[in-house]
C-alpha positions in Angstrom: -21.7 27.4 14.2 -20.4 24.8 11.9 -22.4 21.6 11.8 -20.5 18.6 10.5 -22.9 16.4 7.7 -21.7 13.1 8.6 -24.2 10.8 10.5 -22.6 8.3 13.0 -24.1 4.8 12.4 -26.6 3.9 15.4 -24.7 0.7 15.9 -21.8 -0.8 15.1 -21.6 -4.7 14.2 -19.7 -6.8 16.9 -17.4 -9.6 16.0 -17.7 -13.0 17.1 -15.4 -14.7 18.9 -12.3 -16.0 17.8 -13.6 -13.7 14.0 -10.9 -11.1 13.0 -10.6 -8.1 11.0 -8.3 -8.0 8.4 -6.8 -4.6 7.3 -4.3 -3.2 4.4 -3.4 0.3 5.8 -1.8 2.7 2.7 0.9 4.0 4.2 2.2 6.2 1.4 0.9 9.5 3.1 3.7 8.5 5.9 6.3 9.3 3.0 5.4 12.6 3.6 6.2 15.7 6.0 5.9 15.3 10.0 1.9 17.0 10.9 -1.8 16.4 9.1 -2.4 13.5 7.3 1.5 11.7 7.6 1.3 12.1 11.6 -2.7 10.5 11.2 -1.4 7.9 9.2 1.0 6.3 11.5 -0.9 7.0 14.6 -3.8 5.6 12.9 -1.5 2.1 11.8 -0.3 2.1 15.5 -3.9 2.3 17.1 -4.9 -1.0 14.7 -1.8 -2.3 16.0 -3.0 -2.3 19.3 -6.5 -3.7 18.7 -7.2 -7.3 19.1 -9.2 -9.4 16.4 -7.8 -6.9 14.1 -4.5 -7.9 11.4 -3.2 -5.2 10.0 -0.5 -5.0 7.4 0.8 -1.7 5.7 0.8 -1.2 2.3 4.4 0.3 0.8 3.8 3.0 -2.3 5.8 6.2 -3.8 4.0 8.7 -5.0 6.1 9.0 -8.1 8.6 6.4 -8.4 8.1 3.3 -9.8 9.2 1.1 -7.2 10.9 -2.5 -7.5 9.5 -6.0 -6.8 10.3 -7.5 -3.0 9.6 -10.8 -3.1 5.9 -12.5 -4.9 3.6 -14.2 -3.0 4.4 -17.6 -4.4 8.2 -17.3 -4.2 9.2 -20.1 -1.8 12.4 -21.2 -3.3 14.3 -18.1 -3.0 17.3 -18.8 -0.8 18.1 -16.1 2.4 20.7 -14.3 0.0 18.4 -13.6 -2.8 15.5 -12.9 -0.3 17.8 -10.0 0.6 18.7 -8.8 -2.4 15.4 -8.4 -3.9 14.7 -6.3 -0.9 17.6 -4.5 -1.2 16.9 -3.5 -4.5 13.2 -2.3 -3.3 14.6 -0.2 -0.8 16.8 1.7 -2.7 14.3 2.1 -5.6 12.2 4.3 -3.5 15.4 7.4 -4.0 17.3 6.1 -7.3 16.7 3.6 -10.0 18.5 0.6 -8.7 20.4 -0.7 -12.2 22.9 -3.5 -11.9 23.4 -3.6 -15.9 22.5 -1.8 -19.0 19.7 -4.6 -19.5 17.9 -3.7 -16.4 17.7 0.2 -17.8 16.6 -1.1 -20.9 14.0 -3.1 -19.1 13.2 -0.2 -16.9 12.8 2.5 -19.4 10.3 -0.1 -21.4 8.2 -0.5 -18.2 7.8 2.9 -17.6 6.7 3.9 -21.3 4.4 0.9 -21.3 3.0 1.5 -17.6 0.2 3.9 -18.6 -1.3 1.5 -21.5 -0.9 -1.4 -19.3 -2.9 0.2 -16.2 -5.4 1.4 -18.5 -6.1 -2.2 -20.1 -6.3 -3.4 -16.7 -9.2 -1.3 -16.5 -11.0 -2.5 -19.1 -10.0 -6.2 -18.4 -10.6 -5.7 -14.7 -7.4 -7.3 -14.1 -6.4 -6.0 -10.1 -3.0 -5.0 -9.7 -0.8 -7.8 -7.9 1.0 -6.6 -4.5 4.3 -8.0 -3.3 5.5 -8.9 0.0 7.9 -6.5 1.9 9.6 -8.6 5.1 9.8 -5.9 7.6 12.3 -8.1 9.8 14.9 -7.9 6.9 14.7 -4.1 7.2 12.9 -3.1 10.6 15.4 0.4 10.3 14.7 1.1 6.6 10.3 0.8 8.1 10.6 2.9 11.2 13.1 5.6 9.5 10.9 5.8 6.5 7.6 5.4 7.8 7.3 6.2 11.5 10.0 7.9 13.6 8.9 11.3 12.5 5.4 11.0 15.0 6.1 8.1 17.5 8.1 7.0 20.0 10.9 4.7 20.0 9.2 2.8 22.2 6.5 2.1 20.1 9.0 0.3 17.4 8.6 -3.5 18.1 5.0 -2.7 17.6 4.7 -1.4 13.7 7.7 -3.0 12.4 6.4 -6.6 13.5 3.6 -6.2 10.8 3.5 -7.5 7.9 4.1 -5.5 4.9 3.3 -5.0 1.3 4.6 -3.5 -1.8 2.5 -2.1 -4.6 5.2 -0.8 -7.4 2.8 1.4 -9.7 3.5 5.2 -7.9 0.2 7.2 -6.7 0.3 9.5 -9.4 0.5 7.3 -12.5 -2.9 5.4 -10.7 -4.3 8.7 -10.5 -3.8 9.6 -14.1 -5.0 6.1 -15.5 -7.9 6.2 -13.5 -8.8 10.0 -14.9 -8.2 9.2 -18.4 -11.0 7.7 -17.9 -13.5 10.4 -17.9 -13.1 11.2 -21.1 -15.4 8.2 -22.2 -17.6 8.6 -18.8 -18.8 10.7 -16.2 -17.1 8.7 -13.6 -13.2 7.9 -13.5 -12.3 4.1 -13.6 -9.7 3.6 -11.2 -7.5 0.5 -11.4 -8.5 -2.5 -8.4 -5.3 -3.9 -6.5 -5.7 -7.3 -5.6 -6.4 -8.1 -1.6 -7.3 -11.6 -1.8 -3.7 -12.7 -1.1 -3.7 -11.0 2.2 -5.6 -14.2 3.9 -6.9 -16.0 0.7 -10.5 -14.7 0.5 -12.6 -13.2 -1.8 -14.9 -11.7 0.5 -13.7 -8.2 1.8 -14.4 -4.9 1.9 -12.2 -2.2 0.0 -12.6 1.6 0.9 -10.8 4.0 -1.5 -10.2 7.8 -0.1 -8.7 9.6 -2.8 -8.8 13.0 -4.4 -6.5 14.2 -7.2 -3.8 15.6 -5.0 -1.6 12.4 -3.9 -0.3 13.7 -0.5 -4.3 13.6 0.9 -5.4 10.2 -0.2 -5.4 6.8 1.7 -6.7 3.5 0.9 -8.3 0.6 3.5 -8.9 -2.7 2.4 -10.9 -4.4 5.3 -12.0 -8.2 5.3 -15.5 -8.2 5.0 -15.4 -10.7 8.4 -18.6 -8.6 9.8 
């Protein structure tokens, strides 16, 4: 009979009162397919839904594409109109290059042959990898299409598409190769870090990184180190 390896901790730390968890779900595995790990990804971002003292927000990734900006964290004085468009433009940059002039393919094509040597200086700078801000009440539809209505129920709608969102534009697999270029100058790939502290503005937290080299089984969980 198979016996699994993994040891349950003995206990498991309690929170205080009022103290609450904060959690960045990848949800990029929802992208994918209806059973295995896309179905245990949204059931998985709907149980922390349900939990109290936990806030969790998803994280937005392709696995290929090179997706564009939402709207930055410091971006306060875009009007409602621009707010839109720049979401606009995210959304339809996950299934075609979203070019509104020549300049913008220019600009594109640049980006993408400079992406590789600019993730792999983060590396060696440790500079993190900024993540924008995806307002899932501009395009509640576009998140439960995308994401969710493959595994639950409509009922269960109100419930993931009133989190809070984020948008990381590098794609899975050009992370994955950075990082493994790495190994030929160690034993040990050096992955790229994405930056969590903007979520609530600490620098304590915990970050968990399941990945292997095939993009469709890999997850990441960023949890705020409030034990």
């Amino acid at each position: 009979m198979y016996k699994s390896e993994y040891t349950a901790p003995e206990t498991v730390p309690a929170l205080a009162p009022g103290q609450e968890v904060t959690v960045l779900l990848d949800l990029k595995p929802a992208l994918d397919g209806y059973a295995g790990i896309p179905q245990e990804s949204r059931l998985l971002f709907l149980g922390l839904r349900t939990l109290r003292n936990f806030k969790v927000e998803g994280m937005i990734q392709h696995g290929a594409r090179m997706l564009r900006a939402a709207v930055s964290p410091k971006s306060k004085k875009l009007t409602a109109s621009q707010r839109i468009n720049r979401h606009s433009r995210a959304v339809v940059s996950m299934h075609e290059n979203p070019y509104s002039s020549v300049v913008d393919a220019i600009g594109d094509a640049i980006q993408r042959y400079f992406a590789f040597t600019a993730l792999r200086l983060r590396v060696f700078t440790r500079s993190p990898v900024k993540l924008g801000i995806f307002d899932s009440s501009l395009f509640a539809d576009f998140i439960w299409r995308t994401l969710f209505n493959k595994t639950l129920n409509p009922a269960d709608k109100e419930m993931v598409t009133s989190a809070r969102y984020r948008i990381l534009l590098t794609p899975k697999k050009l992370l994955f190769r950075a990082g493994l270029a790495g190994l030929r100058f160690s034993s040990t790939p050096s992955f790229v870090r994405i930056d969590t502290r903007e979520i609530e503005g600490q620098d304590a937290r915990l970050e968990i990184n399941l990945t292997g080299p095939d993009h469709h089984s890999s997850a990441l969980v960023a949890i705020d180190a409030a034990w």
